[in-house]
N, C-alpha and C positions, 0 to 999 in steps of 0.2 A: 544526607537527607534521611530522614523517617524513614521507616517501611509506610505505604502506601497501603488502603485500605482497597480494591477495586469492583467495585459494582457496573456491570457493561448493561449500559440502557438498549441494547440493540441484539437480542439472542433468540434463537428459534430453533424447534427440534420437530423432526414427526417425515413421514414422506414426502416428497415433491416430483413434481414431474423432473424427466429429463435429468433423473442423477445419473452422474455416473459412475461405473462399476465400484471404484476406490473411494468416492466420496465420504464422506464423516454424513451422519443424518440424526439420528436417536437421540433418546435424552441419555444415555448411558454415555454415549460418545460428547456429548456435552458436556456432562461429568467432569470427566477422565480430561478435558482440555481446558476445562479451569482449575484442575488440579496440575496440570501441566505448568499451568505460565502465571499459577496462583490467584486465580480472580477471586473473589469469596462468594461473590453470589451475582447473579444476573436478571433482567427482566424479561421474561422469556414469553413466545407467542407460539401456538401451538399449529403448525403448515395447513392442516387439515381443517382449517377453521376460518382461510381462505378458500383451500383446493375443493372442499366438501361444503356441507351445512353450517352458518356460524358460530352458530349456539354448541352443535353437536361436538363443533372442534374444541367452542368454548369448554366444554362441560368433561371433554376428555382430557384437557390438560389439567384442569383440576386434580383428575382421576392420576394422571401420571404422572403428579409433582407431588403428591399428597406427603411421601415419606420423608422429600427434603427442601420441604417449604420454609426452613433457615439459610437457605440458600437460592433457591428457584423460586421469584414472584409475580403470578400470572399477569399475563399482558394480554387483554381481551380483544378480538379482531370484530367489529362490530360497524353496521351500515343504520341508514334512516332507515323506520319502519315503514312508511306509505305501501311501500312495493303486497308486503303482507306475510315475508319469510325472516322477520325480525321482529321482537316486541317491542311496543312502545316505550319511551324514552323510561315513564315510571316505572313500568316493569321490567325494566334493563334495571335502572339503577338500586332499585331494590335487590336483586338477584344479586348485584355485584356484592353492596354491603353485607349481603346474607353469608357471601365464599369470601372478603376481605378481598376483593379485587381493586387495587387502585391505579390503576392504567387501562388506557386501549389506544388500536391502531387502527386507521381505515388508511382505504386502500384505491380512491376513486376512479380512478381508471380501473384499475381491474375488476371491481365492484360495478362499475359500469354505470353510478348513480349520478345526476349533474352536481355540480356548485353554486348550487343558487341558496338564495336565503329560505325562500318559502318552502324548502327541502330541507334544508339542514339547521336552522332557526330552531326550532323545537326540541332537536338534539343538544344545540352548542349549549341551549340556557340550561339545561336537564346537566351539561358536564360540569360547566362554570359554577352554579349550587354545591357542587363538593368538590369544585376544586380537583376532580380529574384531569392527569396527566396525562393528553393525547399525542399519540405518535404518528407522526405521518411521514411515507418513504419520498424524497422528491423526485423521482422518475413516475409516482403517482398524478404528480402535478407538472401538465404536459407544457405549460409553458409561464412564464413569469407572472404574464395575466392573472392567469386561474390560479395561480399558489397566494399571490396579493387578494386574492378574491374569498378563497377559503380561509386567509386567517386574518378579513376582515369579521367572518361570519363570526368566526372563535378567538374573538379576540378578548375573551373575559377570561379565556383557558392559558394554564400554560399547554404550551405547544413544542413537540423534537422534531425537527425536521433531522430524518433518518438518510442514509444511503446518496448523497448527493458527492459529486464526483470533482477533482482539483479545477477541472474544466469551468466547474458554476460556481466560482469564486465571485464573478461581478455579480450574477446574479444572488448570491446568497447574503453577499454584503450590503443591497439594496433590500432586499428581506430584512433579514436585522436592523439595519437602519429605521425603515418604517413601523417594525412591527416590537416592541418591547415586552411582547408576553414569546417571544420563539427564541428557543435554543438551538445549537445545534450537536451534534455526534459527530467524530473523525473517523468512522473506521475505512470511508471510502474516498472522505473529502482528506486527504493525503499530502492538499500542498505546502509547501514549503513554509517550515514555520505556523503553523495556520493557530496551533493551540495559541501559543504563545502571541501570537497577531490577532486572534479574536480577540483569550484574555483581556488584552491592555486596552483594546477599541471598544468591549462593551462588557467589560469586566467577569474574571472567572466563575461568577455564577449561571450566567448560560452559556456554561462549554462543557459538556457531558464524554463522559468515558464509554466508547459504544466498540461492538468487537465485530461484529457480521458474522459472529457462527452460525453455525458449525462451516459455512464455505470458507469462510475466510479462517487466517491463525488468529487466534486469539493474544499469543505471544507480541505481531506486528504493532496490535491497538497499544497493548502498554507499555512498549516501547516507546511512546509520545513520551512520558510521563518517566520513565525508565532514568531516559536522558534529557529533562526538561531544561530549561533555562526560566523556568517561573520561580518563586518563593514557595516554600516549604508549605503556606497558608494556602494558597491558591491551587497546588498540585493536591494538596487535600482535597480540598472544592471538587474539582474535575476530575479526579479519580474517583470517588463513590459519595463523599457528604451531598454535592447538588443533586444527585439522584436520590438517595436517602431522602433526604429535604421535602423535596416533591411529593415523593411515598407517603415520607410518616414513618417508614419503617426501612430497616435493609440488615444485611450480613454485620456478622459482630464480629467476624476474625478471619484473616487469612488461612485457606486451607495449608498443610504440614506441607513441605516440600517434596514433590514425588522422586520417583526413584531414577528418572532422568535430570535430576538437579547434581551437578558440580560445580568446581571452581567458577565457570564464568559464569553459570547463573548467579552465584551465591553474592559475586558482585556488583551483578546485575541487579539484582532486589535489593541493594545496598543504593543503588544510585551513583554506581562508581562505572568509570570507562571499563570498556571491556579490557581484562589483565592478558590477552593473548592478540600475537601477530592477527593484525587486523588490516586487510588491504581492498579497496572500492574497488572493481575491475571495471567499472560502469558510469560514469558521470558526465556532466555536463556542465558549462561554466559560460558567464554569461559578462559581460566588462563589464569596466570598473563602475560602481555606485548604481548600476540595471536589477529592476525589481520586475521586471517583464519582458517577453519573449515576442510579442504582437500575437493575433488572436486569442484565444482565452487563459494564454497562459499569463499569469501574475505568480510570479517567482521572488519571492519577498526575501528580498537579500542572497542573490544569487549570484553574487559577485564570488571572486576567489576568497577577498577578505569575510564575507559572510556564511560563506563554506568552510573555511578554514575554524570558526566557531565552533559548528554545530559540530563537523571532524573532530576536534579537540574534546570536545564534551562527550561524543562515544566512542572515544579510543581509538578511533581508524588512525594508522600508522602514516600510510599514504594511498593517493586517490588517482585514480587516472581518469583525468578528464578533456574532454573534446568541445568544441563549442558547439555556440545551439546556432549562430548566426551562420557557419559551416556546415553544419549537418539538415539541420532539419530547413534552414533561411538556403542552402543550395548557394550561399558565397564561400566559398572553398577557401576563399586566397586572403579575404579579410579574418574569417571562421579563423583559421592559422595563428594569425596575429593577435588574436582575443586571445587562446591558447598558451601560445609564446609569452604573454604578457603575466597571465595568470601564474604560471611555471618559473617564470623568475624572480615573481614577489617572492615564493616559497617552493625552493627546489628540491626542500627536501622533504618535503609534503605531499607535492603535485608531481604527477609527471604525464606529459603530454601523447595526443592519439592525433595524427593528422588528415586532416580531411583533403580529398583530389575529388572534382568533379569534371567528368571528361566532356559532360553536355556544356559545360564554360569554359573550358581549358585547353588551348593546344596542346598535343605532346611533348614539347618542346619546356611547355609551361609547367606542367607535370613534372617530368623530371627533373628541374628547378628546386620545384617544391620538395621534393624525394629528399633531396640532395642538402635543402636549407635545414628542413627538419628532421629526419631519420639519421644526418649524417652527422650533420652540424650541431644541432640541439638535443639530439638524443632521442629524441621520440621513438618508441618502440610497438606502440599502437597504430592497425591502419585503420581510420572508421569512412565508409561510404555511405550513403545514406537509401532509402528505397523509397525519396520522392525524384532520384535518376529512372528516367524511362529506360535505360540500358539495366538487361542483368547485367550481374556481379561478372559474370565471365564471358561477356561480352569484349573483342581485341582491345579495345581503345583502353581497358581495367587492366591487361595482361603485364603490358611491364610492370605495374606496382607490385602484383604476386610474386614476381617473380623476384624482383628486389626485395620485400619479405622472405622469399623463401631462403633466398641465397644467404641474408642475415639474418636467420632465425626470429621471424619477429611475430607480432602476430595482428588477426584481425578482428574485428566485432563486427558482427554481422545481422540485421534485421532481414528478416526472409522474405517480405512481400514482393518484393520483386522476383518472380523465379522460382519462390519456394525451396524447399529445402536439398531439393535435386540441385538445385545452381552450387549453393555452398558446396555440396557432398563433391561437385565438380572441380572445383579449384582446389578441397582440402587434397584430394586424391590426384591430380596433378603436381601440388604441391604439399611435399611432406614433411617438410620441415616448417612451414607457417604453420602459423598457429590458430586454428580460427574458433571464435567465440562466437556461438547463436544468440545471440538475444534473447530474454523473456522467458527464457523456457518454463519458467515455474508458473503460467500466467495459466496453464491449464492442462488439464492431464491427459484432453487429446493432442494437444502439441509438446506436449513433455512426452508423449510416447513416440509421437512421431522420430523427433530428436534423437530420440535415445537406440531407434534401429537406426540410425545413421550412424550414430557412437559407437555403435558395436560394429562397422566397417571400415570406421575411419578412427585411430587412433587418435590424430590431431584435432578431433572435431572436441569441443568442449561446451559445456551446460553453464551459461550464465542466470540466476534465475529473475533477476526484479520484474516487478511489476503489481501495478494498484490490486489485482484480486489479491495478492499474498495467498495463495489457495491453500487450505487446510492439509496436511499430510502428503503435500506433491514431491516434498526435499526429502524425507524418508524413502517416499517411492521410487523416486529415481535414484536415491542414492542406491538401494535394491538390485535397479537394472544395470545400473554402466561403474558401481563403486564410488567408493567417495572422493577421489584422486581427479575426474574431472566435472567435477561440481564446481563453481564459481559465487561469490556473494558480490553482488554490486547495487545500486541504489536509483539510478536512473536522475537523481539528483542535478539543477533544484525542482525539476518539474515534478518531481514529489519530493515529498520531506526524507530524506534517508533512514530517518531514525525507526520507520514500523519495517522497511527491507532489512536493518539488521536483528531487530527482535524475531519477524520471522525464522532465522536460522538459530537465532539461540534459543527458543524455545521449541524447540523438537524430539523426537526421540531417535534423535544420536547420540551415538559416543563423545565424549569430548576430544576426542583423538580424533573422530570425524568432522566435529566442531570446526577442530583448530583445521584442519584442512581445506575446509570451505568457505572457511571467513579470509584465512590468507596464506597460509601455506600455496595452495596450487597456483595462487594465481605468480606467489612469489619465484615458485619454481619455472616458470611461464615466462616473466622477467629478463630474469639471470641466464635464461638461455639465448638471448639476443646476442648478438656478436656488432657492436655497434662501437665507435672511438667513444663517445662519451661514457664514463663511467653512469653507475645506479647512484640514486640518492645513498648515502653511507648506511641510513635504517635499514634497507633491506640488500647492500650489495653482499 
C-alpha cells in the first residue's frame, strides 16, 4: 500500500489536572510524537481553554502553534454565550475567520451548560453558516438520550464524536444510524475491526484518524490503518483526506522519519507485517461464527477463523488464547472446549491457556481438566479470572500452581482480586511458574506498582495491553525492570489487536528491545515448559 498521509482529528497539549510525574503534556512533547510514529499534522485543542477562561485558552494556543501552523490546526474549545463569559455566536465566528480557525469542541458536562435548543439553537445555526466542524468527546454526553438530543440541535453541522470507548458500540451504532451529519474517531473506540466495520456500514468518509495525545501513543491510533484490510482509496479517506475535507485545509507531507525508526518500522509505514518474531501473549477467542461476548461487548469476528486474519495481516507468528465464555462467562469447562477447538483449526498459530474455576469445580474436576489440557493438549497457559470471589492463592488454586510449577509453565494474572500482594505470593512460593500481570501498561500508577514487585520476584513478568495505550509507559518500565521481562499482547477480540501492537513499535526503543517485547521473551517463556506435547514448529 501507499504511504499514508496522517492527520489525527483528536490532539491536545497545555497543563491538566492530575498529571502524572512522567506524563507527555506540552506542545513540544506533541511534536516529537508525531514525529515519532509520523503523523503530519493534527487538530489540536489547547487544556487551558477548558481547565481556565475559553477565549483566554483560545487565544493562547494561537499564540503556541503560531510557528507550526503547517502542521498544528487549532481546534477551538467553545460554550453558548447566555451565561455571559463567552461572546456571542457573531463575535465567535468572526474572531475565528479573523485566526483561520475551522474547528471547535464543547464539552457539556464539563461545561456544565443544558442540551436544550433554546440554549444551543443560536450557536448550531451561527456553525452550520460556515460549515464548522464540531467535536464532541462522548463521556460528555452522559447518556444516549442527551447525545441523540444534541445532535438533533446540530444536525446542519458536521459533527466527531471523540473518545467513546469499545464498550458503546450499540450505542454509537444507533448514533450513526439516526444521525448522517456524525462521524466518528478510534483512538479509544478500539473494538474489534471497528474501522473497517464502520467503513463498509456507513462508508469511509465518516471514519476519522484520531490519536488521544499526548495520553495516549499516537503510534497505537495508526496502527488501524498500518495494518488495515480496507482499500488503498478508503485508508486514504480515514487517515487525513476526510479530516482535510472538513477543514479545507491540512499537512502536505509526512514528517522525515525520527531517529528511533528501524527495520520494523520501516515496514510498518510500508503496510507490510511486522518482519520480526512476533508472539500475542494475551488473547481471547470466542467460537466458531460469535461476533459477541453478551453485555456490551460486540467482538466482530472473533472467532479463531476471524483472528487468524487480522494475525496474518500484522505478522503475529502465534497467539495464545484463552476463552471469554471461561474466563470472564466463569464456565471453566465449556471456556476449555472453545479453546481446544480454536487450537486445532490452527495449531500452529494458536496455542492454548486453560481456564479452572474452583467456585464450579470439584477438585477432583480440576485435576481432570490439568491433566486433559496441560498434559494431553499442550496448553502451557494457566488463566484464572478475578470475577472468582477466591484469591489467586486461596487452597482450592494451590494444586494448579504447583503443577505449573513443577512443569514450568506459566500464568496470567488480572490483579483485582487480592491485588498484587496475592500474585507476589504464589510467584515467590513458586519459582519456576511463570506469572504474567495483566495490563500493566494501562497506567503508570500500576506499571509502578508492578515493577517493585519485578524487582523481588524474578518470575513475576509485565504484560502491557490495554485501551489507554498510555504514552511513554513501555519506555518507562522498560527503564525500571529491562526489557527481558516486558511482554506485548493484545487483549483481543475485545479490542482490536492492531493499535496494542503499534503501541510497542512506535517507541523509543531499541530494536533489539523491540524484538524482545513483541516476541522474544514471551518465546523464551514458552520453550521453558516441560510438557509431552511439543511447541508449534514456528517457535519450538
Amino acid at each position: 500500500m501507499e504511504a499514508l498521509i496522517y492527520f489525527d482529528c483528536n490532539a491536545s497539549f497545555g497543563a491538566r489536572p492530575e498529571k502524572g510525574l512522567e506524563e507527555r503534556w506540552s506542545r513540544d512533547h506533541l511534536l516529537e510524537d508525531m514525529d515519532l510514529a509520523g503523523i503530519a499534522g493534527a487538530l489540536v485543542r489547547h487544556t487551558q481553554a477548558l481547565q481556565y477562561d475559553y477565549q483566554h485558552g483560545n487565544r493562547r494556543l494561537l499564540t503556541e502553534i503560531a510557528g507550526c501552523r503547517d502542521r498544528l490546526f487549532p481546534l477551538w474549545t467553545i460554550v453558548p454565550h447566555q451565561a455571559g463569559d463567552f461572546p456571542g455566536p457573531a463575535d465567535l465566528l468572526k474572531e475565528m475567520a479573523d485566526q483561520d480557525v475551522r474547528a471547535v469542541a464543547m464539552f457539556p458536562k464539563t461545561s456544565g451548560f443544558p442540551i436544550s435548543p433554546q440554549v444551543l439553537s443560536p450557536l448550531a445555526r451561527a456553525l452550520a453558516a460556515n460549515r464548522i466542524l464540531l467535536l464532541v468527546p462522548h463521556p460528555e454526553l452522559t447518556s444516549w438520550e442527551q447525545a441523540d438530543r444534541f445532535l438533533d440541535i446540530f444536525d446542519a453541522n458536521p459533527v466527531l464524536l471523540a473518545d467513546h470507548s469499545w464498550a458503546s458500540w450499540r450505542q454509537v451504532v444507533a448514533l450513526m444510524d439516526e444521525h448522517r451529519n456524525l462521524r466518528v474517531e478510534f483512538s479509544t473506540f478500539q473494538a474489534n475491526r471497528a474501522v473497517e466495520w464502520f467503513s463498509e456500514r456507513y462508508g469511509p468518509e465518516r471514519c476519522l484518524f484520531g490519536t488521544g495525545q499526548p495520553e495516549k501513543s499516537p503510534g497505537a491510533a495508526r496502527a488501524f490503518l498500518d495494518f488495515t484490510l480496507l482499500d488503498s482509496s478508503s485508508a486514504r479517506k480515514v487517515a487525513g483526506e476526510n479530516l482535510a475535507h472538513l477543514l479545507g485545509t491540512g499537512p502536505k507531507a509526512s514528517p522525515s522519519p525520527s531517529r528511533w525508526h528501524d527495520s520494523i518500522t520501516e515496514a510498518t509505514r510500508r503496510g507490510l507485517p511486522v518482519p520480526v518474531l512476533t508472539l500475542d501473549a494475551h488473547c481471547h477467542i470466542l467460537h466458531d461464527a460469535a461476533n459477541g461476548a453478551g453485555g456490551p461487548y460486540v467482538m466482530v469476528r472473533g472467532d479463531a477463523q476471524g483472528m487468524i486474519e487480522l494475525t496474518r495481516r500484522m505478522g503475529v507468528r502465534l497467539t495464545a488464547v484463552m476463552s471469554w465464555n471461561g474466563t470472564v462467562g466463569m464456565d471453566a469447562a465449556a471456556g476449555n472446549l472453545v479453546t481446544a477447538r480454536a487450537v486445532d483449526q490452527f495449531p500452529q498459530e494458536l496455542i492454548g491457556l486453560c481456564s479452572l474455576n474452583p467456585t464450579h469445580q470439584q477438585p477432583d474436576e480440576m485435576e481432570a481438566q490439568m491433566k486433559r489440557y496441560h498434559l494431553d493438549l499442550g496448553f502451557r497457559g494457566l488463566k484464572p479470572y478475578r470475577r472468582s470471589p477466591l484469591p489467586y492463592n486461596h487452597p482450592r488454586f494451590e494444586p494448579w500452581w504447583e503443577f505449573g510449577d513443577r512443569h514450568h509453565l506459566y500464568g496470567l494474572f488480572h490483579t483485582s482480586v487480592g491485588g498484587m500482594a496475592v500474585v507476589a505470593d504464589i510467584a515467590g512460593r513458586h519459582p519456576n511458574l511463570h506469572c504474567l500481570v495483566a495490563h500493566v501498561g494501562g497506567n503508570y500508577a500500576f506499571a509502578a506498582e508492578v515493577a517493585q514487585y519485578m524487582q523481588k520476584h524474578p518470575n513475576l513478568y509485565a504484560e502491557l495491553t490495554l485501551t489507554p495505550v498510555t504514552n511513554g509507559v513501555i519506555e518507562w518500565l522498560v527503564r525500571q525492570v529491562g526489557p527481558e521481562r516486558v511482554l506485548f499482547g493484545t487483549d483481543a477480540p475485545m479490542r482490536d489487536p492492531r493499535p496494542q501492537l503499534g503501541w510497542v513499535l512506535y517507541t523509543r526503543l531499541s530494536e533489539h528491545e523491540k524484538r524482545l517485547i513483541l516476541g522474544e521473551n514471551f518465546q523464551r517463556i514458552l520453550r521453558a515448559g516441560k510438557l509431552p506435547q511439543p511447541l508449534p514448529t514456528s517457535i519450538a
